[in-house]
Every structure is written in structure tokens, then in C-alpha cells.
Steps between C-alpha positions, in 0.01 A plus 500: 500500500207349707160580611486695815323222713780231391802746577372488872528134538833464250738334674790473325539371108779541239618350157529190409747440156639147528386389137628840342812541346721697696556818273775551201795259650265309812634659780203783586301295736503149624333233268439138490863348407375315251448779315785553325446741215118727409442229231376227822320796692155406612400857429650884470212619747550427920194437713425742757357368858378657785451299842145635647387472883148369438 
């Protein structure tokens, strides 16, 4: 969800999960391959980005 005024100049964005384990057995989404079981995950929450045409 975003403010009105910032949807209009949204340019594209998406999920970044690299640190995150990658669900019950690894395999849900791409990670960092040194991540190797949830125990060495950075965190269990992805950051969400949005690139902006300011």
C-alpha cells in the first residue's frame, strides 16, 4: 500500500529475501548460499523496496 502521490511516481520495486531462510526444506525462494539452514538466517522478515522517479 502507498500514499496516493508516491504511487504516481512508483516505478517499479519488489522483495528483497536474500538473508531469510528459504521456507521448511530452503527451496521457496532464492537466498544467500551461505545460508544453509533457518538457524544462520539474518532475519524471518524480507525488506520491501520501491524504486521512485523523483
Amino acid at each position: 500500500m502507498m500514499w496516493p502521490a508516491l504511487f504516481q511516481i512508483a516505478r517499479g520495486g519488489g522483495i528483497y529475501r536474500a538473508g531469510v531462510w528459504g521456507g521448511k526444506n530452503g527451496t521457496l525462494f532464492p537466498h544467500l548460499p551461505e545460508i544453509t539452514s533457518p538457524v544462520q538466517a539474518a532475519s524471518d522478515h524480507a525488506a520491501i523496496y520501491v524504486d521512485l522517479d523523483l
